[in-house]
N, C-alpha and C positions, 0 to 999 in steps of 0.2 A: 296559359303561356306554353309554344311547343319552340323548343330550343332544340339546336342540330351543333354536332362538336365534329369538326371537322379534323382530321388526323387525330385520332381518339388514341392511338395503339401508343403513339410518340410520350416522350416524359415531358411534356408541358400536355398534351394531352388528358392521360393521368390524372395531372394535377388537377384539372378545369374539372375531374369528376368530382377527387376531395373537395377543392375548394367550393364547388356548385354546394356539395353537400353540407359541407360545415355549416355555411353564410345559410343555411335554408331558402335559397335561391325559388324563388316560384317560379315551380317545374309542372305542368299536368303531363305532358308526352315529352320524351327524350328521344333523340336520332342520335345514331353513330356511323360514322363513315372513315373510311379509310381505304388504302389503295389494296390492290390484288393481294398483296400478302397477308395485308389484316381482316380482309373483308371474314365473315363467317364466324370470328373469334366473338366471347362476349365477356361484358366487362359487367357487375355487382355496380347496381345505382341506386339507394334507398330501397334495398331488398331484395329488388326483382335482378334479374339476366337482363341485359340489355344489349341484342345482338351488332355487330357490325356490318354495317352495308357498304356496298363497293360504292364508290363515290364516279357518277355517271352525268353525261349530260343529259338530263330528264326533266321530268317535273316533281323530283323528290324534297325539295325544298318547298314547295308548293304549299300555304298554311302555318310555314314557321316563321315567328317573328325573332329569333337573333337566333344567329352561327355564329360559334367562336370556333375560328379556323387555325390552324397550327401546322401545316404542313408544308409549309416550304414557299419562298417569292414563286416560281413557276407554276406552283398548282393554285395558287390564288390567282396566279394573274388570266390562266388557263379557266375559272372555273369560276371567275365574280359576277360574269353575265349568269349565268345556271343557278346560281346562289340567291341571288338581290331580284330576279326578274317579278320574280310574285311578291316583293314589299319586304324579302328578310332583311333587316340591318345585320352586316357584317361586321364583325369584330377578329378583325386578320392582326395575326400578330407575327406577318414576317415584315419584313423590309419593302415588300411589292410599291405599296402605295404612300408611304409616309413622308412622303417631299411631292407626292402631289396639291397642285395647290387647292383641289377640288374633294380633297378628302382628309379630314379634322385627324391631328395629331394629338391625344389625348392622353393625359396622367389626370385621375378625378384631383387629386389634393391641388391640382394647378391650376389646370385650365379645362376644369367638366364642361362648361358652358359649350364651348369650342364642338362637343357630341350634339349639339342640336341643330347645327347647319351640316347637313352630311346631300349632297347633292346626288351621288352616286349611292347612296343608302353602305357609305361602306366607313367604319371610325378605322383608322389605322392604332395599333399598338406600338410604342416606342420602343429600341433598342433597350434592355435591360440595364444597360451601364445610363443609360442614359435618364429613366426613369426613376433608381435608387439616389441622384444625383440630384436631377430636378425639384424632386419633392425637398430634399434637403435644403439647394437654394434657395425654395421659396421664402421659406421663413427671412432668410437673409436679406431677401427682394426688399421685404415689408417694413425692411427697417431701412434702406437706402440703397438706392440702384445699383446694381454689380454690373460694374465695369468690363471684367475682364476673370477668365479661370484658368487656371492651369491645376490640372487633373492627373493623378498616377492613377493607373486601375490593374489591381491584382485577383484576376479573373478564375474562379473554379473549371475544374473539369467540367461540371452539369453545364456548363453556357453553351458546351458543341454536342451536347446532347447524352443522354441515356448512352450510347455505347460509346462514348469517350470515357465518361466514370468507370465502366465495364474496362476498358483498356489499361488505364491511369493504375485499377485494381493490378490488372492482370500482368501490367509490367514491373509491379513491385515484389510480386508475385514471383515474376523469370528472374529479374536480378537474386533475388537471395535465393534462388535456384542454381545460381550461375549459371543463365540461361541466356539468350541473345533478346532482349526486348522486342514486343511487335510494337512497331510504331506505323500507325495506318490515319487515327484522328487527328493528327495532332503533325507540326511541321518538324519538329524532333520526338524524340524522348523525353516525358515529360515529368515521370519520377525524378527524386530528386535532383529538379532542375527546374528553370525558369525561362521562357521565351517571350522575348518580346516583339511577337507577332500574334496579334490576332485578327484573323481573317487579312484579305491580299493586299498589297503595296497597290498606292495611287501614283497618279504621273509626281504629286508632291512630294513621296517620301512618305505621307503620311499613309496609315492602313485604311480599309472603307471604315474599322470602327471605329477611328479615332475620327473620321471625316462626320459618321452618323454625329458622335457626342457633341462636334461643334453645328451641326446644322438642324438637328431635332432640336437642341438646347434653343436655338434661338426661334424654331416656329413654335415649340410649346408655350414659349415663356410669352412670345410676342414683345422679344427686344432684340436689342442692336449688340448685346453681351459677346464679348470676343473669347472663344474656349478653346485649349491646346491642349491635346491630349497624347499620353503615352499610353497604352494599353498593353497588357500583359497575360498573358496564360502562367498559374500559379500549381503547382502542385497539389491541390486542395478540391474538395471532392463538392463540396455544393456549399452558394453564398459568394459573390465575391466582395470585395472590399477598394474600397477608394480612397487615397490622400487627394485633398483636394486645397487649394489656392485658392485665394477669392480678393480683388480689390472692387471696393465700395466708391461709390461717390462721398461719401462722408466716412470720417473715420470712428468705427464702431467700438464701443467696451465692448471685453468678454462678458461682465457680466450682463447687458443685454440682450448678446447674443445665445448666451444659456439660457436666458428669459422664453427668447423667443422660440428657440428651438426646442423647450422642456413644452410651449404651449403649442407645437404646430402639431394638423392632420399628419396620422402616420408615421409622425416622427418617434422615438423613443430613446431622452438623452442617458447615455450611459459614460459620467466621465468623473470619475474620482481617481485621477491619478497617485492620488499619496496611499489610494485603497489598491491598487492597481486593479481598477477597475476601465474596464474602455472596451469597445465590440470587437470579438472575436468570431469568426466564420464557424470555427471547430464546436463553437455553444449557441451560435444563433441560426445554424440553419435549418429551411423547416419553420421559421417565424416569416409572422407579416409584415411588421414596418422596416422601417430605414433605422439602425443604429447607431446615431452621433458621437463622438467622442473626441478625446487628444484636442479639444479648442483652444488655439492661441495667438495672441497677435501675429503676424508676420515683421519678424525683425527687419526685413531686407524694405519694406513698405507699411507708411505711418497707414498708410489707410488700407489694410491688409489682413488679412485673418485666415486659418488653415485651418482646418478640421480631417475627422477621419470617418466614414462612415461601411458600414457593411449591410448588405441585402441578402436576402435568398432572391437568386433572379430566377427562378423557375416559379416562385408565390406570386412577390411583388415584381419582379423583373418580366412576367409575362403573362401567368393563368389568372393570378389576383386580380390584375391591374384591370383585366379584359373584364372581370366578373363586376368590378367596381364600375367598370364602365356601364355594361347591363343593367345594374342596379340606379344607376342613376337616369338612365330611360327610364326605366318603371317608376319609380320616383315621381319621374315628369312625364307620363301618363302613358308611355308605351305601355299595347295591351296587345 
């Protein structure tokens, strides 16, 4: 198996090495690529240096079966011909492709199947909010069709990348300096304080990522589910965290639905409120699953139920999620 990580230097990059490595990922030859500034640098892979190479239209993909790409919608969409030409399946985890209809929208706990029709040889990765969210719903699916969500999302600094965390640090840093904050990642200052913007305003009102969470939501799931989302940038350094809405075609007990969500892929229920027990970002980041918690009917609707879950969206929100994907090619006989 020769595998190529495309923006390697980035922190979902990184990640894609830990996580390769943890899961014992079947690796014989590793590639790294990355643009002009990383090129040369080398990253620790099961022991060895594993240099970086400048990422070129050539035939250096030529022999690998999956790229997991991380570097941005412009250099995927720049760089999927040079990529895929000689038979690599792509596993792109920006935005480039994932409303194409010609290229599978995959979460494995959902819809893995959805990875075996790939026309363009390319799986797209979901939105991170999108993804911790998903896998939660499924459980919910299984017990009776969801109608409709209405979603809060309290987003880490990690979602806008490695030097946003670096900034997020460094302006808590200037305030108690009594210094002038830099603010450069981020649409304000984002120490203590709260923005409810993430990424640009649509002609609706809504931002592109509240638009991703309702229209990934419904090509992953492969339903007609109505999703409204707030989305937010949180003061909080990696992990973010979801309240989430949910009306059911039938109206659900809690206790089934702790049934179901103590028994789903990925999931892991944490919710003993009288313990004050429930998922926190500040102890679960840096994990792999989805952490459930605060489950309770919705007062305002008989057929109704809220919950609260938290992700590391750099595991499962992106580098996990792409490796899961891998693994279940090989699985199903990619060699």
């Amino acid at each position: 198996m020769k595998v190529a990580i495309v923006g390697a230097s980035g922190a979902v990059g990184q990640e894609f090495l830990r996580v390769l490595a943890e899961r014992n990922f079947p690796i014989d030859e590793l590639l790294l690529f990355g643009s002009s500034r990383s090129a040369g640098s080398e990253y620790e892979f099961r022991g060895k240096r594993v240099p970086v190479k400048l990422l070129q239209h050539n035939d250096d993909f030529k022999g690998v079966d999956i790229v997991f790409a991380s570097a941005g919608a412009g250099t995927s969409k720049e760089y999927q011909h040079t990529i895929t030409k000689h038979g690599a399946v792509m596993i792109d985890n920006s935005s480039a492709f994932r409303m194409d209809a010609d290229v599978p929208l995959v979460v494995p706990e959902v819809n893995p199947e959805d990875a075996l029709n790939r026309p363009r040889n390319i799986i797209a990765n979901p939105n991170c909010t999108t993804i911790q969210m998903v896998v939660a719903l499924k459980a919910v699916e299984n017990l009776s069709h969801i109608r409709r969500v209405h979603v809060a999302t309290y987003q880490a600094a990690s979602g806008a990348g490695a030097a946003a965390m670096e900034e997020l640090k460094e302006q808590y840093r200037q305030l108690s300096a009594g210094e002038e904050p830099t603010v450069e990642k981020f649409v304000y200052q984002l120490a203590y304080n709260v923005i409810p913007q993430v990424d640009v305003f649509t002609d609706n009102g809504y931002t592109k990522e509240e638009m991703k969470m309702f229209n990934e939501t419904r090509k992953i799931m492969h339903s007609d589910i109505q999703v409204s989302a707030m989305c937010v940038r949180v003061p909080v350094m990696r992990a973010h965290s979801e309240s989430v809405w949910v009306e059911t075609e039938r109206p659900l007990s809690i206790a089934e639905v702790r049934e179901a969500f103590a028994a789903a892929p990925g999931v892991v229920l944490m919710d003993e409120p009288e313990e004050k027990k429930y998922p926190m970002p500040l102890f679960l980041a840096g994990g792999d699953p989805v952490y459930v918690g605060r489950i309770r009917k919705d007062l305002s609707d008989p057929n109704g139920l809220t919950f609260w879950c938290v992700s590391d969206q750099i595991r499962k929100g992106a580098a996990l999620n792409a490796v899961q994907i891998a693994e279940y090619l090989v699985e199903k006989g990619l060699k």
